[in-house]
PAKEVO-943945 format. One record per residue (C-alpha): x, y, z. Coordinates in steps of 0.2 Angstrom, whole numbers. Layout:
<recs>
+-------+-------+-------+
:    xx :    yy :    zz :
+-------+-------+-------+
:     X :     Y :     Z :
...
+-------+-------+-------+
</recs>
This chain:
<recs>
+-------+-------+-------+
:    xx :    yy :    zz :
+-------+-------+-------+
:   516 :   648 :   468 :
:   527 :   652 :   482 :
:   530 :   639 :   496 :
:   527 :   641 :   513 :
:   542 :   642 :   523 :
:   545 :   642 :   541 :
:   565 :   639 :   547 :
:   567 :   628 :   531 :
:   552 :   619 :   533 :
:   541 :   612 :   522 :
:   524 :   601 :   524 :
:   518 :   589 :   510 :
:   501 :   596 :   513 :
:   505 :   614 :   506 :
:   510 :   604 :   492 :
:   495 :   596 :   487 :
:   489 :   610 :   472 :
:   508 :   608 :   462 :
:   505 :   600 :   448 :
:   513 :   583 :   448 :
:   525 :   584 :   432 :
:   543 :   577 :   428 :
:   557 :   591 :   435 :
:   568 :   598 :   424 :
:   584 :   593 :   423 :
:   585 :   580 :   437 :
:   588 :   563 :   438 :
:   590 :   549 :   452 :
:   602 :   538 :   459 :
:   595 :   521 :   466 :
:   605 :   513 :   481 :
:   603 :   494 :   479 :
:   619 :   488 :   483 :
:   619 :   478 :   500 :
:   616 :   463 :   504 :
:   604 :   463 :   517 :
:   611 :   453 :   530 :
:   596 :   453 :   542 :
:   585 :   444 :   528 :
:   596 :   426 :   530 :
:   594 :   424 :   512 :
:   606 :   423 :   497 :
:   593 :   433 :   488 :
:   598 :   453 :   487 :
:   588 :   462 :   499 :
:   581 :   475 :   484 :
:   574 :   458 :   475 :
:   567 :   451 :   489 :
:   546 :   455 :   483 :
:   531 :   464 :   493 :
:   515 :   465 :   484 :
:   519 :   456 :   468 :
:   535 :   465 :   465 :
:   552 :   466 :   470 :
:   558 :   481 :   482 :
:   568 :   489 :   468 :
:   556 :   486 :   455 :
:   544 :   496 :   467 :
:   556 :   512 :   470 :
:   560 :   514 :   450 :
:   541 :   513 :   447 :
:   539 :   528 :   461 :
:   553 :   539 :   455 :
:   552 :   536 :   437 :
:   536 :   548 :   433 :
:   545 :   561 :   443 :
:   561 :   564 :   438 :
:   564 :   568 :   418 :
:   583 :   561 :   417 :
:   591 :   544 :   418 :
:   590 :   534 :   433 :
:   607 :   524 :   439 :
:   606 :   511 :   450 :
:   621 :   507 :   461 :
:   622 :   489 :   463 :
:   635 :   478 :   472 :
:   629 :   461 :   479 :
:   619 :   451 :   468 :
:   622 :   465 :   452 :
:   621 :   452 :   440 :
:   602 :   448 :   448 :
:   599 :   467 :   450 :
:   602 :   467 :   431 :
:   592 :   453 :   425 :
:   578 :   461 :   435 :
:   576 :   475 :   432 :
:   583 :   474 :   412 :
:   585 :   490 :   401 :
:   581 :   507 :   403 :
:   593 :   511 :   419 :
:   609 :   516 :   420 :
:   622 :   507 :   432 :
:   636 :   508 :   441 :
:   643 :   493 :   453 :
:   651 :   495 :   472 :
:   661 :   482 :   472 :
:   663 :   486 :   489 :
:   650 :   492 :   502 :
:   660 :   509 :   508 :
:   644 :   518 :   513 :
:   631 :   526 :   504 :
:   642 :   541 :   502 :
:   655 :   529 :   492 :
:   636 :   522 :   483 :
:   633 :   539 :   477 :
:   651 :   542 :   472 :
:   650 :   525 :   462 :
:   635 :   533 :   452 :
:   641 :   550 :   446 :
:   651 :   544 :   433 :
:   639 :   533 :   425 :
:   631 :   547 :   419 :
:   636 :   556 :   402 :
:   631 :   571 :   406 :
:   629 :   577 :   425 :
:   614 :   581 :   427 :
:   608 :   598 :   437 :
:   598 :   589 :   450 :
:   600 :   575 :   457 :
:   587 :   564 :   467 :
:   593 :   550 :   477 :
:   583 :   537 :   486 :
:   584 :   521 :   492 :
:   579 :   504 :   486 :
:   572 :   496 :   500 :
:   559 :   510 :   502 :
:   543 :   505 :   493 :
:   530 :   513 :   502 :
:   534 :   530 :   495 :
:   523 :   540 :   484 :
:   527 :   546 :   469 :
:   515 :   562 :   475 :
:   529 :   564 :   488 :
:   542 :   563 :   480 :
:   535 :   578 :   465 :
:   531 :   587 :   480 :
:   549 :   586 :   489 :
:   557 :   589 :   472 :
:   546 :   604 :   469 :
:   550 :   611 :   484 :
:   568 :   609 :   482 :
:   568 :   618 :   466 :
:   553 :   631 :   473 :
:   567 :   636 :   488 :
:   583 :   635 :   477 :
:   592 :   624 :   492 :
:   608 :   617 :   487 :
:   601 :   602 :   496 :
:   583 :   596 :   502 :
:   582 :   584 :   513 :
:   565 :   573 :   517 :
:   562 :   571 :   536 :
:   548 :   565 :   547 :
:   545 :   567 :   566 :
:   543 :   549 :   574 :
:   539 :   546 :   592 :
:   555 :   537 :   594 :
:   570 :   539 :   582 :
:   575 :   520 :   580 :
:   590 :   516 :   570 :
:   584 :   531 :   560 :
:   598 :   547 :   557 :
:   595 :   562 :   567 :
:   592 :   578 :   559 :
:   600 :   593 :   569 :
:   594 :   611 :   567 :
:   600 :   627 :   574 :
:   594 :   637 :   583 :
:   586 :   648 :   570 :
:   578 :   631 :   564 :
:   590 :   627 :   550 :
:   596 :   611 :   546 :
:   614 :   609 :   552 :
:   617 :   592 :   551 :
:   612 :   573 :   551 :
:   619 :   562 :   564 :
:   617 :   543 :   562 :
:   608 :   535 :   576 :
:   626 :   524 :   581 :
:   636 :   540 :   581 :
:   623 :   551 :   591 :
:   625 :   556 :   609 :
:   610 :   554 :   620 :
:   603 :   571 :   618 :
:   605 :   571 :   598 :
:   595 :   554 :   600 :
:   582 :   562 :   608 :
:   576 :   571 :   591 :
:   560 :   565 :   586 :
:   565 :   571 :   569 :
:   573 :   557 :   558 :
:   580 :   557 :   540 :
:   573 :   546 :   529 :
:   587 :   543 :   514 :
:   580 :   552 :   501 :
:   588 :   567 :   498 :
:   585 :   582 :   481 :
:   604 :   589 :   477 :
:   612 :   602 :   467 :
:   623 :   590 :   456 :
:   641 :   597 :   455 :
:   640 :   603 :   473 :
:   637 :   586 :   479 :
:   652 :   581 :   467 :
:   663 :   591 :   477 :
:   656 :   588 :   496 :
:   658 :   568 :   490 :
:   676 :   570 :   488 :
:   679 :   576 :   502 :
:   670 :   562 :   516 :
:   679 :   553 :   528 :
:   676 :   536 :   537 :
:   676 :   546 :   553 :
:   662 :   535 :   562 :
:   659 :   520 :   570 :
:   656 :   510 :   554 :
:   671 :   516 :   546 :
:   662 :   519 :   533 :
:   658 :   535 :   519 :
:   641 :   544 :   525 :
:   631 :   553 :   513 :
:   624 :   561 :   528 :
:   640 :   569 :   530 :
:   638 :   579 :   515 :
:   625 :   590 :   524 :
:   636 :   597 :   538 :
:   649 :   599 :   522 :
:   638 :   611 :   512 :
:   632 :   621 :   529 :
:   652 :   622 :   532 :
:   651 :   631 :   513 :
:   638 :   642 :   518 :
:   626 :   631 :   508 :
:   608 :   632 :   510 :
:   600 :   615 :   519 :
:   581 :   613 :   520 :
:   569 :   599 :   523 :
:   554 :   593 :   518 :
:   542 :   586 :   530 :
:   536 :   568 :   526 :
:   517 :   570 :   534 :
:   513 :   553 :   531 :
:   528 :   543 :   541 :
:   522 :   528 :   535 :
:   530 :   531 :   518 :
:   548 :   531 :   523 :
:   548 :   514 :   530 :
:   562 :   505 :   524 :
:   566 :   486 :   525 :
:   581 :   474 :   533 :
:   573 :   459 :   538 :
:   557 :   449 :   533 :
:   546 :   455 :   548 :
:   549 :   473 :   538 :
:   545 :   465 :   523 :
:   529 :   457 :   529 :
:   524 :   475 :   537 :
:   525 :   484 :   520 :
:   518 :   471 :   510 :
:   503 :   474 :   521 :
:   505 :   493 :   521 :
:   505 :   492 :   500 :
:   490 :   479 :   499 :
:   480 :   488 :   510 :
:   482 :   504 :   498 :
:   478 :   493 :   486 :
:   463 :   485 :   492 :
:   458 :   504 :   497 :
:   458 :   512 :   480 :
:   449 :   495 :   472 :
:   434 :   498 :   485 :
:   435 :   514 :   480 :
:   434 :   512 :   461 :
:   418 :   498 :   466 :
:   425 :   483 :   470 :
:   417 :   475 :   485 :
:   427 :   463 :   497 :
:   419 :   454 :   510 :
:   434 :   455 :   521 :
:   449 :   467 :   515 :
:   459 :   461 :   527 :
:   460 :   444 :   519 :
:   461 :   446 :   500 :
:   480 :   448 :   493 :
:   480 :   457 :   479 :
:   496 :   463 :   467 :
:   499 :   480 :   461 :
:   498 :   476 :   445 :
:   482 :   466 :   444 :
:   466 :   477 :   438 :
:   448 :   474 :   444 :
:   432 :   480 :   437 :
:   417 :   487 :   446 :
:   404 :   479 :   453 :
:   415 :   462 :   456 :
:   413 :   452 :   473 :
:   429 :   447 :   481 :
:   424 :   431 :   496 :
:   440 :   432 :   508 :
:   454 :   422 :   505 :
:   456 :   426 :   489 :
:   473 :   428 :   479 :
:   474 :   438 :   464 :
:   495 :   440 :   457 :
:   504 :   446 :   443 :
:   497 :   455 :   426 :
:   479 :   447 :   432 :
:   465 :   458 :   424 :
:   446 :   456 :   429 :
:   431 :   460 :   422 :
:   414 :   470 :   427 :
:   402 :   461 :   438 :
:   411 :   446 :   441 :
:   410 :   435 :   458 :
:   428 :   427 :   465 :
:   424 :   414 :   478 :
:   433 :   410 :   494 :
:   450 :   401 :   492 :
:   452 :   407 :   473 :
:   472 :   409 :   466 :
:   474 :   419 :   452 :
:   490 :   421 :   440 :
:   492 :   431 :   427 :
:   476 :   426 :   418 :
:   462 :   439 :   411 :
:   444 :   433 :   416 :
:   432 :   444 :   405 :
:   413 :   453 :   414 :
:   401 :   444 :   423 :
:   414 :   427 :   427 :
:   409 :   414 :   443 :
:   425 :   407 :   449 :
:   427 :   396 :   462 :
:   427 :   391 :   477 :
:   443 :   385 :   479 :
:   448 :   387 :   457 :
:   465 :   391 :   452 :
:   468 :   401 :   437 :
:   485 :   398 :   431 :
:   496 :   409 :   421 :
:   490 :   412 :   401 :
:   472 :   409 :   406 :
:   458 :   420 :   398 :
:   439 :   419 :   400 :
:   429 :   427 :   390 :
:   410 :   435 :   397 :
:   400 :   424 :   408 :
:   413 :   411 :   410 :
:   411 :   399 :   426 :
:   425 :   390 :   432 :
:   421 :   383 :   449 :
:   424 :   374 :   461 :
:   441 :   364 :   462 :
:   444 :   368 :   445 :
:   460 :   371 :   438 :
:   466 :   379 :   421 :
:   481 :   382 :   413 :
:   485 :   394 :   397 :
:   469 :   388 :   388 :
:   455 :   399 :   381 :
:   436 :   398 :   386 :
:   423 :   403 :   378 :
:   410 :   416 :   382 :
:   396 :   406 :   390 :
:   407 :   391 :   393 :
:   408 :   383 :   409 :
:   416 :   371 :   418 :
:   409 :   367 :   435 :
:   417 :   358 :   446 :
:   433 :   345 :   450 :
:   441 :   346 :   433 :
:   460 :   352 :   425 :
:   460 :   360 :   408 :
:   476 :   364 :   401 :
:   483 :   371 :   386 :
:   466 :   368 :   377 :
:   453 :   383 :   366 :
:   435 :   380 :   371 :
:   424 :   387 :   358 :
:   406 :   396 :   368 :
:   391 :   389 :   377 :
:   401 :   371 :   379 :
:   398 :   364 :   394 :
:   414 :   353 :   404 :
:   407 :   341 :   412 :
:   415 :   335 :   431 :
:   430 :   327 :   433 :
:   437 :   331 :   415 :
:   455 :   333 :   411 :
:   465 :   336 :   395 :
:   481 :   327 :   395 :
:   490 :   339 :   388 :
:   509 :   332 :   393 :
:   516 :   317 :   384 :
:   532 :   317 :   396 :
:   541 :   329 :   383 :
:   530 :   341 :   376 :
:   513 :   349 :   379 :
:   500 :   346 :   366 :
:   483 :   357 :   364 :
:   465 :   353 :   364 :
:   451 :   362 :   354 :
:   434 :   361 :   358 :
:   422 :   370 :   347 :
:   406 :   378 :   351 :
:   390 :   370 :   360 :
:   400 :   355 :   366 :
:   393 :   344 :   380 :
:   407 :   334 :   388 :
:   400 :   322 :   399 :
:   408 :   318 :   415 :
:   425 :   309 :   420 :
:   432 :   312 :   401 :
:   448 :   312 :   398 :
:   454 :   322 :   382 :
:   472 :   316 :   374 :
:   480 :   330 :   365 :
:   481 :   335 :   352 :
:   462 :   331 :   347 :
:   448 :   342 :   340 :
:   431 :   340 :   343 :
:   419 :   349 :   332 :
:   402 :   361 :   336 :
:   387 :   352 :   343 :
:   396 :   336 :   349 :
:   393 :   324 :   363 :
:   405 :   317 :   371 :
:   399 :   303 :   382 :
:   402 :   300 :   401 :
:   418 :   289 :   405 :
:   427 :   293 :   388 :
:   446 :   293 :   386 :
:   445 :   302 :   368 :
:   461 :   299 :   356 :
:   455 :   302 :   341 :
:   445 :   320 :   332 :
:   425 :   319 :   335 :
:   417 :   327 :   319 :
:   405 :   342 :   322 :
:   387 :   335 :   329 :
:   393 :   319 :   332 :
:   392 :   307 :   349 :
:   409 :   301 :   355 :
:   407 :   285 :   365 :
:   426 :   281 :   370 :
:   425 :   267 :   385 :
:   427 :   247 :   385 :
:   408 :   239 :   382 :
:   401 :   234 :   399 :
:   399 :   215 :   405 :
:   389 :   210 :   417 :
:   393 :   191 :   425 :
:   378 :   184 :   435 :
:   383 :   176 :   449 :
:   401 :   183 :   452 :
:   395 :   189 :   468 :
:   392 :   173 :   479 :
:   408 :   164 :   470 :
:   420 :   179 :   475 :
:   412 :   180 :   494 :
:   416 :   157 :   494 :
:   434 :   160 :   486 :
:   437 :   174 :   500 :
:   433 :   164 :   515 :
:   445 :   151 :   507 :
:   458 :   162 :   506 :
:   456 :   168 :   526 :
:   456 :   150 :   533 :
:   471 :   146 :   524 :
+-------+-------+-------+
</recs>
C-alpha cells in the first residue's frame, strides 16, 4: 500500500491498516549506558522500575515483536546490573566511556556478527512507546526507502528536546540539540524523539566520521542526519501523533509521570476487557498481572508482579497482592496481603487482615479475618478460624503445614510445622498444635483451666499493701 507523503512526512494514523509483523532484516540497538545523574541514585537510571518493571526491561518488551533480528544493548554504568537484569537473549556491547549516543551506537556495531540491513535504534528510558508505533515508523521507513527515518512529534514547547530542521521544500535537513540551538532553531515546535530507522552500513560510515563539535564535547548521533543530507541521502520523518509516547525519563518526578501514564493504559484496557474499578485512579496495577472479567477492584488496591486473577472475584480496599494466582469467584480483603507463591483456588476467602505466604488453599476454603498462613496446603471447604498462625520458621528453616479437607480450626490456633491434620478434624479454640491430628478427630491442645475462688479479694488486699509501702 503506498504511504501518504507530503515533504517526507508521515502520520501514524495513515498507519493504522499495515499489518503489524516483524521487519525483514532489521534489528535494534538499545542505549542504556548512562547513569542518570538526575535520579540521585546508585541504581542505573534504565533499572530504575515503572509499572512493575524496569525502564529497559519495558523498551526490549516494545521493540522485540517488531524487529526480527538481534537486539544489542549498549551498556556502560552499572553493565554488570544491566546484565543480570535483563539475562540472555540480547546481544551487548559496553561504553566504557559516556562519548555520546553517537559513540553508543558506534560501541554497538561490532557486537553484531553479521550487520544487519536495518537498524532500529531507540532509547532505554523511553517506556511509553508502543510497539504499534514503532511497526508503523519501521514500515514507513522501508515503504519510502529513506536511508534514515526519523520519529518526531510537534510539542507546544520544545524543552530540552532536539530540534528537527526542515528546508524549505519541507525536508529534513538536520537535527539540532536544544543546548547547541540558536533562538530561532528553538522556536521549532518540532522535536526529535531518539528513535531513529537506519540503513546499516550507511550509518557505519556517517558514524565514523562525527565530531565533538558541540557544547558537550560529545559524539551526536544527531549529527548523523545533516551527514547523510551532505551525501545526498534521503531523510524523512515520522510523525509521532500521540506525543505522550516519546516521553523519556532523567529524574524521579519523570518516573512517577510515566508510571502513571503506563497504569493508566493499563487500568484502561482492564475496564475494557470487564473489570470494574470503583476508582481507577487509585488501583496500582503491574503490566504483567492479568485479571478476569466480572472482578470488583475497591480503591486502594495493589496488584504486582506475575499476579493472575480469576472471573467474578471482589478485591477489597487496601489489598496487596504479589505474585500469587487467586482462582474465580475469590473475596479478598479488606486490608489481606497475598504474598508471593500464594494460590487460591475457586471461591476462596481471604479477608480482612489476613496474610498468606506461598501456601495453597483450597476451593471453598476460607479464612476470615486476623490470621497468617504461611508456607502451608489447605485441602477444600476448611474453615480458618481468627487469629490462626502457622509457625512455619524455627529461626533456620521454614517448615509446612497440611491441612486436609472439611477442617474446622477453631480460633486463636497456633499450628507448629511440620504437622498434618487429617479430613474432618476439629481443632479446638486456643490450641498450640505439635503433634499430627488423625482424620475426624478433635484436637484439644491448651493447659486444663483452674478456677481459684476467692483470688479476687486476696489480690485487691495484697495490692493496697503494696501502694502504702
Amino acid at each position: 500500500m503506498p504511504l501518504p507523503l507530503f515533504y517526507g512526512i508521515v502520520y501514524a494514523q495513515d498507519l493504522i491498516t499495515l499489518e503489524e509483523k516483524k521487519m525483514d532484516h532489521f534489528a535494534a540497538v538499545i542505549l542504556a549506558a548512562g547513569k542518570g545523574m538526575r535520579m540521585k541514585s546508585t541504581l542505573p537510571k534504565v533499572l530504575h522500575q515503572a509499572a512493575g518493571r524496569s525502564l529497559v526491561e519495558i523498551v526490549c518488551s516494545v521493540a522485540a515483536p517488531v524487529v526480527n533480528g538481534e537486539i544489542c544493548i549498549v551498556v556502560g554504568h552499572g553493565a554488570d546490573q544491566v546484565r543480570e537484569t535483563l539475562g540472555d537473549g540480547f546481544l551487548y556491547a559496553l561504553q566504557e566511556q559516556q562519548l555520546g549516543t553517537g559513540h553508543a551506537v558506534g560501541q554497538a556495531l561490532p557486537a553484531f556478527s553479521v550487520l544487519p540491513e536495518h537498524l532500529l535504534v531507540l532509547c532505554g528510558d523511553t517506556p511509553l512507546l508502543r510497539t504499534e508505533t514503532l511497526s508503523a515508523l519501521c514500515s514507513s521507513y522501508l515503504e519510502s526507502k529513506a536511508d534514515c527515518t526519523v520519529m518526531t512529534a510537534v510539542l507546544p514547547d520544545g524543552g530540552a528536546y532536539g530540534r528537527v530542521i526542515r528546508n524549505a521544500r519541507g525536508e529534513v535537513e538536520a537535527i539540532v540539540e536544544a543546548r547547541d540551538a540558536s533562538p530561532a532553531q528553538k522556536a521549532v515546535r518540532e522535536i526529535n524523539s531518539g528513535v531513529y530507522c537506519f540503513r546499516t552500513r550507511l550509518l557505519q560510515q556517517c558514524l565514523a566520521g562525527l565530531q565533538p563539535d558541540n557544547d558537550q564535547g560529545e559524539y551526536y548521533l544527531t549529527d548523523v542526519v545533516a551527514a547523510m543530507r551532505s551525501r545526498g541521502c534521503m531523510v524523512n520523518a515520522f510523525i509521532c501523533e500521540d506525543a505522550e509516547e516519546i516521553s523519556g525519563v532523567n529524574d524521579r518526578v519523570q518516573l512517577a509521570a510515566v508510571s502513571r501514564v503506563l497504569r493508566r493504559r493499563k487500568n484502561e484496557a482492564l475496564m475494557r476487557a470487564g473489570v470494574t474499578m470503583v476508582d481507577p485512579e487509585t488501583v496500582y496495577i503491574d503490566n504483567d498481572v492479568e485479571i478476569g472479567p466480572d472482578t470488583v477492584l475497591e480503591p486502594q488496591v495493589y496488584l504486582h508482579g506475575t499476579t493472575h486473577i480469576g472471573a467474578c472475584c471482589h478485591i477489597g480496599p487496601g489489598v496487596k497482592i504479589v505474585d500469587s494466582q487467586v482462582g474465580n469467584g475469590c473475596e479478598i480483603g479488606p486490608f489481606a496481603y497475598l504474598r508471593p507463591g500464594t494460590i487460591l483456588a475457586d471461591h476462596v476467602k481471604a479477608g480482612h487482615f489476613v496474610e498468606i505466604k506461598k501456601s495453597c488453599i483450597g476451593k471453598g476454603s476460607k479464612v476470615p479475618h486476623l490470621s497468617y498462613i504461611g508456607d502451608a496446603e489447605i485441602g477444600e471447604r476448611v474453615n480458618i478460624g481468627c487469629g490462626t498462625i502457622t509457625c512455619n520458621y524455627d529461626g533456620k528453616l521454614k517448615h509446612k503445614t497440611q491441612i486436609g479437607n472439611d477442617v474446622f480450626v477453631g480460633s486463636n490456633t497456633n499450628f507448629v510445622a511440620p504437622v498434618e491434620i487429617g479430613d474432618h478434624a476439629f481443632i479446638a479454640a486456643g490450641s498450640t498444635v505439635t503433634e499430627n491430628v488423625p482424620p475426624h478427630t478433635l484436637a484439644v491442645a491448651r493447659g486444663r483451666q483452674r478456677n481459684i475462688e476467692g483470688w479476687a479479694p486476696w489480690h485487691a488486699e495484697n495490692a493496697k499493701k503494696v501502694e502504702t509501702e
